[in-house]
TORTORGU-694861 format. One line per field, with one value per residue: residue number from 1; chain; x, y, z of N, C-alpha, C, O, CB in turn. Coordinates in nm, 4 decimals. Each point is the difference from the previous one (the first is absolute). Glycine has a CB too. Example, Ala and Ser with C-alpha at 12.3 -4.5 7.8 and 13.67 -1.06 7.14 Angstrom:
2
pos	c(1; 2)
unit	c(A; A)
nu	c(1.3190; 0.1542)
nv	c(-0.5690; 0.2223)
nw	c(0.7800; -0.1966)
cau	c(-0.0890; 0.0820)
cav	c(0.1190; 0.1190)
caw	c(0.0000; 0.0060)
cu	c(0.0900; -0.0770)
cv	c(0.1200; 0.1090)
cw	c(0.0000; 0.0730)
ou	c(0.1036; 0.0509)
ov	c(-0.0019; 0.1108)
ow	c(0.0665; 0.0169)
cbu	c(-0.2928; 0.0675)
cbv	c(-0.1154; -0.1736)
cbw	c(0.0581; -0.2314)
//
This chain:
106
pos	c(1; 2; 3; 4; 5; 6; 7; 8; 9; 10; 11; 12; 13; 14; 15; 16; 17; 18; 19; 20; 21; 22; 23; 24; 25; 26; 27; 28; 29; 30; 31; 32; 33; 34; 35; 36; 37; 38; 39; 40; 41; 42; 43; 44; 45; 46; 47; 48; 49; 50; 51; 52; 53; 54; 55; 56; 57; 58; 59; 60; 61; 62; 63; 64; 65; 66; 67; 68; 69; 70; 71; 72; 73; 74; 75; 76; 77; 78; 79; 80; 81; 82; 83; 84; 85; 86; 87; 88; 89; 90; 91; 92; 93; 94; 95; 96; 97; 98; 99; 100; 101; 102; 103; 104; 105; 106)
unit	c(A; A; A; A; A; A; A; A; A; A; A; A; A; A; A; A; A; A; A; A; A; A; A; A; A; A; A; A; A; A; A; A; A; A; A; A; A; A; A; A; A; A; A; A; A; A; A; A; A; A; A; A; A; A; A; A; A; A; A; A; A; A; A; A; A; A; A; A; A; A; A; A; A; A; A; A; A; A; A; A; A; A; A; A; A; A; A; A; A; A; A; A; A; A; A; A; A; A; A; A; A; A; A; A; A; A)
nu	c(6.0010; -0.1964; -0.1946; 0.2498; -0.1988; -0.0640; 0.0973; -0.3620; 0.0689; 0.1209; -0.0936; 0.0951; 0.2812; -0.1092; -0.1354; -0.0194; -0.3469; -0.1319; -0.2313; 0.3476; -0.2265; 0.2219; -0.0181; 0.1286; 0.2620; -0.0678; -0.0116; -0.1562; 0.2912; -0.2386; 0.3574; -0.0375; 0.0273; -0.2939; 0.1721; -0.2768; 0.3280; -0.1336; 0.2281; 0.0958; -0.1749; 0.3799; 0.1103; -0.2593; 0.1033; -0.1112; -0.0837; -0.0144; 0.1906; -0.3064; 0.0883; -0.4009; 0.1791; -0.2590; -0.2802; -0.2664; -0.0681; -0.1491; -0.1073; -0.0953; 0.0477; 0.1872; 0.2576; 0.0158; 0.1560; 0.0806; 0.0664; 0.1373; -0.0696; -0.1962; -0.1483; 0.0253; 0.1489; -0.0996; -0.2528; 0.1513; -0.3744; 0.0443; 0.4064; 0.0879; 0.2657; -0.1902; 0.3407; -0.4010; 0.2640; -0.0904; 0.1556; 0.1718; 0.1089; 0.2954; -0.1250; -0.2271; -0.0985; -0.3204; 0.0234; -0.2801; 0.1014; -0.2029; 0.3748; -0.1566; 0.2331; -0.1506; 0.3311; -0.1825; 0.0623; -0.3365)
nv	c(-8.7141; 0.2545; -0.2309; 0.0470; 0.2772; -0.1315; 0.2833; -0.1164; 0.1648; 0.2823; 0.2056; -0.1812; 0.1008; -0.2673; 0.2720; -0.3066; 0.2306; -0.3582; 0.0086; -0.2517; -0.2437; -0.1580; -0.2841; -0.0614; 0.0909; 0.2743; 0.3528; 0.0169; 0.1821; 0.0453; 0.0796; 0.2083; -0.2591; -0.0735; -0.1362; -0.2203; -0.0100; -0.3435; 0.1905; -0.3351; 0.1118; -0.1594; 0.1448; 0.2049; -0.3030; 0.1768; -0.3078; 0.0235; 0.2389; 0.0491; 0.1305; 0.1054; 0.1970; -0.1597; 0.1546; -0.1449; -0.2282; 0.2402; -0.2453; 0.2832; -0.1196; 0.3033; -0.0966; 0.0028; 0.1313; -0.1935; 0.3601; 0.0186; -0.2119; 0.3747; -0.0922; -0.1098; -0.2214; -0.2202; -0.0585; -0.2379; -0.1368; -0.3538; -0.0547; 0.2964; 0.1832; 0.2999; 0.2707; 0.1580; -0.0032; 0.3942; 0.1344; 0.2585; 0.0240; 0.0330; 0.0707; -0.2860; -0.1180; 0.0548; -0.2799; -0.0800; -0.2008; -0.2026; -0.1343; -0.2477; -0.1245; -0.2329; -0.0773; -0.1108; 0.2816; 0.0525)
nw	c(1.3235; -0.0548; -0.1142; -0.2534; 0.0678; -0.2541; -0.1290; 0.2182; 0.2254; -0.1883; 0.2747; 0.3472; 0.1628; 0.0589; 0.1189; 0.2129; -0.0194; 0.0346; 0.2147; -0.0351; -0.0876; 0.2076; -0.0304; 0.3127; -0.0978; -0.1559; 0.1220; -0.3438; -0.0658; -0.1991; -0.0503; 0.0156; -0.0947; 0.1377; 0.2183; 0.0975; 0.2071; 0.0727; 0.1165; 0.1195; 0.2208; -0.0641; -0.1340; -0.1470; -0.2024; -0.1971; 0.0878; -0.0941; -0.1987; 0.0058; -0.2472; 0.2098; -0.3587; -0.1035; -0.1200; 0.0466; -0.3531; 0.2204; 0.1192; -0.2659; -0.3218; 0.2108; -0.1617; 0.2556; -0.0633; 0.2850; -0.0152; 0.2478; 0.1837; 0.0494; 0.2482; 0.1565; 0.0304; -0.2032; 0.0037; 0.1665; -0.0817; 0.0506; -0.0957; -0.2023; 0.0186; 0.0169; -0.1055; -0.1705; -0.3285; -0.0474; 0.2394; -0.4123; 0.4448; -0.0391; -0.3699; -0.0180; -0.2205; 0.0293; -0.1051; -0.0574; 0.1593; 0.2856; -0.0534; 0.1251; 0.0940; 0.0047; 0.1728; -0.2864; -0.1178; 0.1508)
cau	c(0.0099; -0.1044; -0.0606; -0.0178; -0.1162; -0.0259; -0.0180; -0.0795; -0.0494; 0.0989; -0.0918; -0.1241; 0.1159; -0.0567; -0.0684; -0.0529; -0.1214; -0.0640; 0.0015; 0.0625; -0.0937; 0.0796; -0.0433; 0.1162; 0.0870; 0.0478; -0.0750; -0.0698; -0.0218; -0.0077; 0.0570; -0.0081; -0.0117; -0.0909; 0.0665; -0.1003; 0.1181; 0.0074; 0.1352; -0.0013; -0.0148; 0.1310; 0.1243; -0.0671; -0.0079; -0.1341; -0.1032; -0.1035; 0.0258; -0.1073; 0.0401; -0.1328; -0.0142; 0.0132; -0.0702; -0.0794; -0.1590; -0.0789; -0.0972; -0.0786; 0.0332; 0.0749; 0.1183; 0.1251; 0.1743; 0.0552; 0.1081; 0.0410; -0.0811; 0.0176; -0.1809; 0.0177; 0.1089; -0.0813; -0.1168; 0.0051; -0.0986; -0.0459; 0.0302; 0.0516; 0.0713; -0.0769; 0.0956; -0.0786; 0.1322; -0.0303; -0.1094; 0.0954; 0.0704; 0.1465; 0.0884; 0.0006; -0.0328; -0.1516; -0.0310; -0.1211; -0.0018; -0.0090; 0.0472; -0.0117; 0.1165; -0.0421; 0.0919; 0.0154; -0.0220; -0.0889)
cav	c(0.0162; 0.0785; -0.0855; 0.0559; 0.0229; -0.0445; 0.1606; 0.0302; 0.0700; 0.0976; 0.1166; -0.0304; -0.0806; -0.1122; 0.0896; -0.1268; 0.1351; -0.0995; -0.0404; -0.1162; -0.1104; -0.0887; -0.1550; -0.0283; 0.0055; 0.0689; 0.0856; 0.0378; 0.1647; 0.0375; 0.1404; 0.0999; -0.0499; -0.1207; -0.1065; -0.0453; -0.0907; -0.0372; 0.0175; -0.1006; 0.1304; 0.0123; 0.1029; 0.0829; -0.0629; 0.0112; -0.0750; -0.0037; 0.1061; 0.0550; 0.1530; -0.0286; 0.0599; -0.0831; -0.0308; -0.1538; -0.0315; 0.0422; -0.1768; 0.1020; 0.0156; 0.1326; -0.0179; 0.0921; 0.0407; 0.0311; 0.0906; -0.0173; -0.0733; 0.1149; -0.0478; -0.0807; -0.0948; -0.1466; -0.0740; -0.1525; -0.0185; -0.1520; -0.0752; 0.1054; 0.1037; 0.0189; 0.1661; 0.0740; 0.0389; 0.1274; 0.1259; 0.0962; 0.1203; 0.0407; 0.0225; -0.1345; -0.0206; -0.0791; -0.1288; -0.0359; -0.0930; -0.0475; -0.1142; -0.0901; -0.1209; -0.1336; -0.0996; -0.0780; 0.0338; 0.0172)
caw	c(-0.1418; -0.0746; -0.1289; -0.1535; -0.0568; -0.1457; -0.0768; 0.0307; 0.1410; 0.0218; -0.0025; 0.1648; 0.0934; 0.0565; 0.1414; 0.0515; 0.0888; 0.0144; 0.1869; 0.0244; 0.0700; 0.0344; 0.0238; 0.0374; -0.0747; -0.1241; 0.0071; -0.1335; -0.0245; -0.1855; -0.0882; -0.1392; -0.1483; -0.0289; 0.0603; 0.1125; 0.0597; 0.1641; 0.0412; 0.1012; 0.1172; 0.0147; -0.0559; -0.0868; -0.1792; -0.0327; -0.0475; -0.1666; -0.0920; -0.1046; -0.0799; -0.0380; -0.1448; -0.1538; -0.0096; 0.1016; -0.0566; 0.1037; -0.0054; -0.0394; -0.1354; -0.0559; 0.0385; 0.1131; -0.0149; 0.1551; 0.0348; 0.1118; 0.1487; 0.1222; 0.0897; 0.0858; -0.0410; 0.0145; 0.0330; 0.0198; 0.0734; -0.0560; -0.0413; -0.1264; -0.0191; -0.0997; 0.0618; -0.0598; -0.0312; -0.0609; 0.0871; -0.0905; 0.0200; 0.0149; -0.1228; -0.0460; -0.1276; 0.0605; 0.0021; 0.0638; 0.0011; 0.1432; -0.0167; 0.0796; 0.0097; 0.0531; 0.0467; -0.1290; -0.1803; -0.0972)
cu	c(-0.1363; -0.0302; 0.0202; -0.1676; -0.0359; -0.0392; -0.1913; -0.0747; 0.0834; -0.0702; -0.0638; 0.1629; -0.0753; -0.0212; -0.0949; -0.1271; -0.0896; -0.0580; 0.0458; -0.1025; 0.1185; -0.0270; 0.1397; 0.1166; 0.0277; -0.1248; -0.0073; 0.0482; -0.0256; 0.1153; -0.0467; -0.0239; -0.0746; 0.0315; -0.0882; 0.0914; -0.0410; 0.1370; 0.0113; -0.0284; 0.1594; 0.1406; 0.0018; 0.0633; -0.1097; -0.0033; -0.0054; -0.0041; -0.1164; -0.0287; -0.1815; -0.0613; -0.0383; -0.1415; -0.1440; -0.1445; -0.0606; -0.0988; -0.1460; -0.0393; 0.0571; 0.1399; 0.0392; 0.1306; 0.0307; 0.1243; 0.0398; -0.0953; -0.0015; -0.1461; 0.0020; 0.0363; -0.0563; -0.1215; 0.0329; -0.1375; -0.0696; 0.0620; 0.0287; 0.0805; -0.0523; 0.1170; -0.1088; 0.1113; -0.0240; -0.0394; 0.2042; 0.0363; 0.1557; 0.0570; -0.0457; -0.0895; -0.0761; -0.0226; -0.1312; -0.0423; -0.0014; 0.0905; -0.0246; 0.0668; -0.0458; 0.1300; -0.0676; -0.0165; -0.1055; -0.0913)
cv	c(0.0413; -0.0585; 0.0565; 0.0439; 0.0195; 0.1244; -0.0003; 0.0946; 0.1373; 0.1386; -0.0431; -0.0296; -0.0830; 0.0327; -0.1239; 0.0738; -0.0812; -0.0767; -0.1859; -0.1078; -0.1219; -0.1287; -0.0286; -0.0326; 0.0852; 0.1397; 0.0703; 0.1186; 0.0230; 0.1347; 0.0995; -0.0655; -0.0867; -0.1171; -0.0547; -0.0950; -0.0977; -0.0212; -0.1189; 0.0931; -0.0200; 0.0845; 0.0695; -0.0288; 0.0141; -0.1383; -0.0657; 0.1711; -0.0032; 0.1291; -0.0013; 0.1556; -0.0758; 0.0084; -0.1394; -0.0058; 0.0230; -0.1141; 0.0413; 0.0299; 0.1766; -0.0419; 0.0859; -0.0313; 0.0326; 0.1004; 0.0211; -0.0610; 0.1417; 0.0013; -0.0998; -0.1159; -0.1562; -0.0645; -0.1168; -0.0766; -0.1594; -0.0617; 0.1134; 0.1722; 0.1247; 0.1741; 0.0428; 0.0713; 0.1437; 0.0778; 0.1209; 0.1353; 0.0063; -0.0151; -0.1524; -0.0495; -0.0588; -0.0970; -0.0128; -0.1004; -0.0833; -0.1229; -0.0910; -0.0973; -0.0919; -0.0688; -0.0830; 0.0387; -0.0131; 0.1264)
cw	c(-0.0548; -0.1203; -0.1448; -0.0096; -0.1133; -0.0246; 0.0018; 0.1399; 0.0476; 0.0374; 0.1768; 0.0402; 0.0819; 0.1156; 0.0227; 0.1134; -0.0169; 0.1456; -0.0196; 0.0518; -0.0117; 0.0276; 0.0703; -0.0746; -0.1230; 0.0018; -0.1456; 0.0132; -0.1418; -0.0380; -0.0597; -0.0913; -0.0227; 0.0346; 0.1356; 0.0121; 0.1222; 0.0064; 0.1180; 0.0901; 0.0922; -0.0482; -0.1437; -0.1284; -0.0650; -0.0607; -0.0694; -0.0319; -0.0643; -0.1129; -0.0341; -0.1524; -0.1065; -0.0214; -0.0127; -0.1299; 0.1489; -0.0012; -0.0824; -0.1771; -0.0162; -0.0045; 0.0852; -0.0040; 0.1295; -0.0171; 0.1485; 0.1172; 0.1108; 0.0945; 0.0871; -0.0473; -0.0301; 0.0679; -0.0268; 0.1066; -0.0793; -0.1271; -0.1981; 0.0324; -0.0752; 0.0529; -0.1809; -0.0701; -0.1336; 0.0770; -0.0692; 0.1421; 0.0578; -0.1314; -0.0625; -0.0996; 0.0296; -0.1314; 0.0424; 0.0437; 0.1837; -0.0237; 0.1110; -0.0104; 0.0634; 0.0194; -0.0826; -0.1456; -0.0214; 0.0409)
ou	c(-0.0987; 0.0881; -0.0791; -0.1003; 0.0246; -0.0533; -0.0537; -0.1088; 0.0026; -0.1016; -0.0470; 0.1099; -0.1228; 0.0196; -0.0424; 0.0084; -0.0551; 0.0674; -0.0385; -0.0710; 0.0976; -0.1224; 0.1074; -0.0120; 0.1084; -0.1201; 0.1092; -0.0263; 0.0413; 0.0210; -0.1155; -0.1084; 0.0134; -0.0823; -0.0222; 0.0293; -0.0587; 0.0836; -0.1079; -0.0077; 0.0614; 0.0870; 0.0920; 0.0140; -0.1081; 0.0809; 0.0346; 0.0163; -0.0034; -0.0891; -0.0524; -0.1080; 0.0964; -0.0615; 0.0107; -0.0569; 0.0657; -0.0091; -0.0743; -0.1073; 0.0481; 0.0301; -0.0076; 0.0738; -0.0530; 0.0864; -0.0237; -0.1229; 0.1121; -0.1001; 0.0824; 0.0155; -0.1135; -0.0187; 0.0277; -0.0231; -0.0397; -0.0689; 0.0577; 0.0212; -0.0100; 0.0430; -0.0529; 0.0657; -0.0473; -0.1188; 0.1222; 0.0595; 0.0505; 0.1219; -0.0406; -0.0583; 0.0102; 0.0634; -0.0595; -0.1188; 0.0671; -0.0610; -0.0135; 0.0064; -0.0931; 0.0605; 0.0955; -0.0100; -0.0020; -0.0909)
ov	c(-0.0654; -0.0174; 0.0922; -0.0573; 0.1154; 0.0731; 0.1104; 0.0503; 0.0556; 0.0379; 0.0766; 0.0143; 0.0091; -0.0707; -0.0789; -0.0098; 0.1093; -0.0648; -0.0694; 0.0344; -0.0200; -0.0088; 0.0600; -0.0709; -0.0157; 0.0102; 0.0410; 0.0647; -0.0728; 0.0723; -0.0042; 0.0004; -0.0652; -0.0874; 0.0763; -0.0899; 0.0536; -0.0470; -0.0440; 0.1201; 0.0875; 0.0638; 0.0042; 0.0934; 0.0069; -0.0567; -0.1145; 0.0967; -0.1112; 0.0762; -0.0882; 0.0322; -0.0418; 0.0463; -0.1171; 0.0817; -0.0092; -0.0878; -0.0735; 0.0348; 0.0446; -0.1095; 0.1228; -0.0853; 0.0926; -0.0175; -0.0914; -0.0058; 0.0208; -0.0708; -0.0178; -0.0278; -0.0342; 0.0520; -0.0395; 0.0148; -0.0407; -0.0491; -0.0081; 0.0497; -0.0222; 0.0400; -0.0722; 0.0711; -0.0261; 0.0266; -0.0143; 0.1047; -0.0998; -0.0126; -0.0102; 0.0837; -0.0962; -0.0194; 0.0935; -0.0245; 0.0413; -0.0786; 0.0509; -0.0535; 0.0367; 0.0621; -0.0285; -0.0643; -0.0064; 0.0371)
ow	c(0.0336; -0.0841; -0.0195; 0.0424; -0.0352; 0.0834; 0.0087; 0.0281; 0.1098; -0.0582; 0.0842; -0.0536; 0.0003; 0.0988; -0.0844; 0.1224; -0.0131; 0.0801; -0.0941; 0.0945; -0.0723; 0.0089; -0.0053; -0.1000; -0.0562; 0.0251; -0.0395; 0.1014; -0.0903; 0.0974; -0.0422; -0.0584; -0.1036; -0.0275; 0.0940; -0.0788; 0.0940; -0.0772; 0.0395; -0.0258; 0.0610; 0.0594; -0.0818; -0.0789; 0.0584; -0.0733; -0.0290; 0.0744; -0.0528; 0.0378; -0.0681; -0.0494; -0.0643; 0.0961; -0.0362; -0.0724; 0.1037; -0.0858; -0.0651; -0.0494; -0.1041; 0.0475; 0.0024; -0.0491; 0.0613; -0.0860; 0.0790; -0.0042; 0.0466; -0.0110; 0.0897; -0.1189; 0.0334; 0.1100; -0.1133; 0.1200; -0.1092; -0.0893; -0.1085; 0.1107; -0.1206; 0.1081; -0.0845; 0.0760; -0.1107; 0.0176; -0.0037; -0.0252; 0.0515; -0.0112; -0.1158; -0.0689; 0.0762; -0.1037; 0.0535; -0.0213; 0.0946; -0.0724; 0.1112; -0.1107; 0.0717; -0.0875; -0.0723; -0.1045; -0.1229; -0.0742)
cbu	c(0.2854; -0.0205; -0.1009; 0.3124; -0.0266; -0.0132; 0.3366; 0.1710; -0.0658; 0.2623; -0.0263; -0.4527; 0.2979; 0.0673; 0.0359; 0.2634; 0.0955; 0.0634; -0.2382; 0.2840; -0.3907; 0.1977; -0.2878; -0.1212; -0.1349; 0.2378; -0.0649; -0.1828; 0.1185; -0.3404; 0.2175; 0.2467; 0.1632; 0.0262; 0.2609; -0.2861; 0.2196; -0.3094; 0.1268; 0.1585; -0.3992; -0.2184; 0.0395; -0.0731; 0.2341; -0.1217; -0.0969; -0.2355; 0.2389; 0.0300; 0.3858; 0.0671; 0.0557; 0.2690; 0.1767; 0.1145; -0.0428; 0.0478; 0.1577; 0.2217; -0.2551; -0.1860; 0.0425; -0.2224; 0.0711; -0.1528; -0.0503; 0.2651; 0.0141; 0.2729; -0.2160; -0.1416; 0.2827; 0.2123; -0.1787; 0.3237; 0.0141; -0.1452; -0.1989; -0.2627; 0.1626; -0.3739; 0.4654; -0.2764; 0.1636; 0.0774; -0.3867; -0.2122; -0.2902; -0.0966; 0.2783; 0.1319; 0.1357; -0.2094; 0.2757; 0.0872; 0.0329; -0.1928; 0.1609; -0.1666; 0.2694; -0.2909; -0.0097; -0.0512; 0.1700; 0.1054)
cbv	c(-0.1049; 0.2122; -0.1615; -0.1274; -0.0676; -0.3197; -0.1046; -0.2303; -0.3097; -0.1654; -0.0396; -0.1715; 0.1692; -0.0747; 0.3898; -0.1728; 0.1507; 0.0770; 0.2828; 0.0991; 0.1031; 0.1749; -0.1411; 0.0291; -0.1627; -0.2760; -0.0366; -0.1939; 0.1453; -0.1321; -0.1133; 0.1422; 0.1074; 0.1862; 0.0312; 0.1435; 0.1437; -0.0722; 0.3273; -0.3046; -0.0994; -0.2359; -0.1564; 0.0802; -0.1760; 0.3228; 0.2134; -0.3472; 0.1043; -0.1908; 0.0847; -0.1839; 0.1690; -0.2350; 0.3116; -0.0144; -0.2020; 0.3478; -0.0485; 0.0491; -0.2660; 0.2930; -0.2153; 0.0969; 0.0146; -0.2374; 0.1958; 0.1799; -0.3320; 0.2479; 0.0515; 0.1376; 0.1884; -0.0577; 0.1893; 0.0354; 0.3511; 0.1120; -0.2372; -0.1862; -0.1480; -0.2533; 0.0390; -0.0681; -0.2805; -0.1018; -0.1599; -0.1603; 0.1641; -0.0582; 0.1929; -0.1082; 0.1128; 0.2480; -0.1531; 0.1436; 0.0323; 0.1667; 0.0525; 0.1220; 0.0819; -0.0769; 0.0740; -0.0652; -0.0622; -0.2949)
cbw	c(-0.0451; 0.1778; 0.1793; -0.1648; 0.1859; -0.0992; -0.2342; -0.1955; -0.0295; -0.1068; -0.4245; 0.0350; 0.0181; -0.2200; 0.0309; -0.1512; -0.0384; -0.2912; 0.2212; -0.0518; -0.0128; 0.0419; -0.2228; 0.2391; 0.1609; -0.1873; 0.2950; -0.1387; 0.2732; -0.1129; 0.0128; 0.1031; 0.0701; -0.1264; -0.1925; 0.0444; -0.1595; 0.1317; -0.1032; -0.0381; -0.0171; -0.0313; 0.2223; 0.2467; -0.0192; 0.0399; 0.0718; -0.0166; 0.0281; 0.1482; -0.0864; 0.3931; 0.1265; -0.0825; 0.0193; 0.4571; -0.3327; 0.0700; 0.3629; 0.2903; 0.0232; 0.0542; -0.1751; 0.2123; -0.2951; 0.1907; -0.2804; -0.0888; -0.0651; -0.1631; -0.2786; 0.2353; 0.1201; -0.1331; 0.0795; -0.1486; 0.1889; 0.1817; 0.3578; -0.2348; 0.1421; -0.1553; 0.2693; 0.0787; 0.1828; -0.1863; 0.3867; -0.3000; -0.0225; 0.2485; 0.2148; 0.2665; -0.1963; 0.2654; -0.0215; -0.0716; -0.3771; 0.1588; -0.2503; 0.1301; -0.0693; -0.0304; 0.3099; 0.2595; 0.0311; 0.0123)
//
């Protein structure tokens, strides 16, 4: 089954060209529509969902704006998450933005 895609994203698809990184058990992919997915490695359910289109406070004070995920793929390292979300080529939707995830949220 193929994901709806919010009118904000109309025009992309959930083209998945993103280099793939992985951990045991789940493997990270990013999108066109900016969707930063973990997939099981058992039976490829998803996860987790991240729509990383929106706009961000920066720690910096610029504002950023995440758009499509393409290039390269996730970064997992010591317990964090880090994918780089705005890269505009194949049409998609830029951005500037370094996001970072943590399993406790901080």
């Amino acid at each position: 089954m193929l994901p709806v895609i919010p009118a904000h994203h109309r025009g992309q698809d959930a083209a998945q060209s993103a280099a793939l990184s992985a951990i045991p058990g789940v493997v990270l992919t990013g999108s066109l529509d900016g969707h930063l997915r973990a997939l099981s490695t058992t039976d490829g359910n998803v996860l987790w969902d991240f729509d990383t289109v929106r706009d961000y406070s920066t720690v910096d004070g610029i504002p950023g704006k995440g758009g499509s995920l393409d290039g390269p793929g996730p970064v997992i390292v010591d317990g964090m998450l880090y994918v780089n979300s705005g890269y505009p080529r194949f049409g998609g939707t830029s951005g500037n933005v370094l996001l970072a995830f943590s399993v406790d949220g901080k």
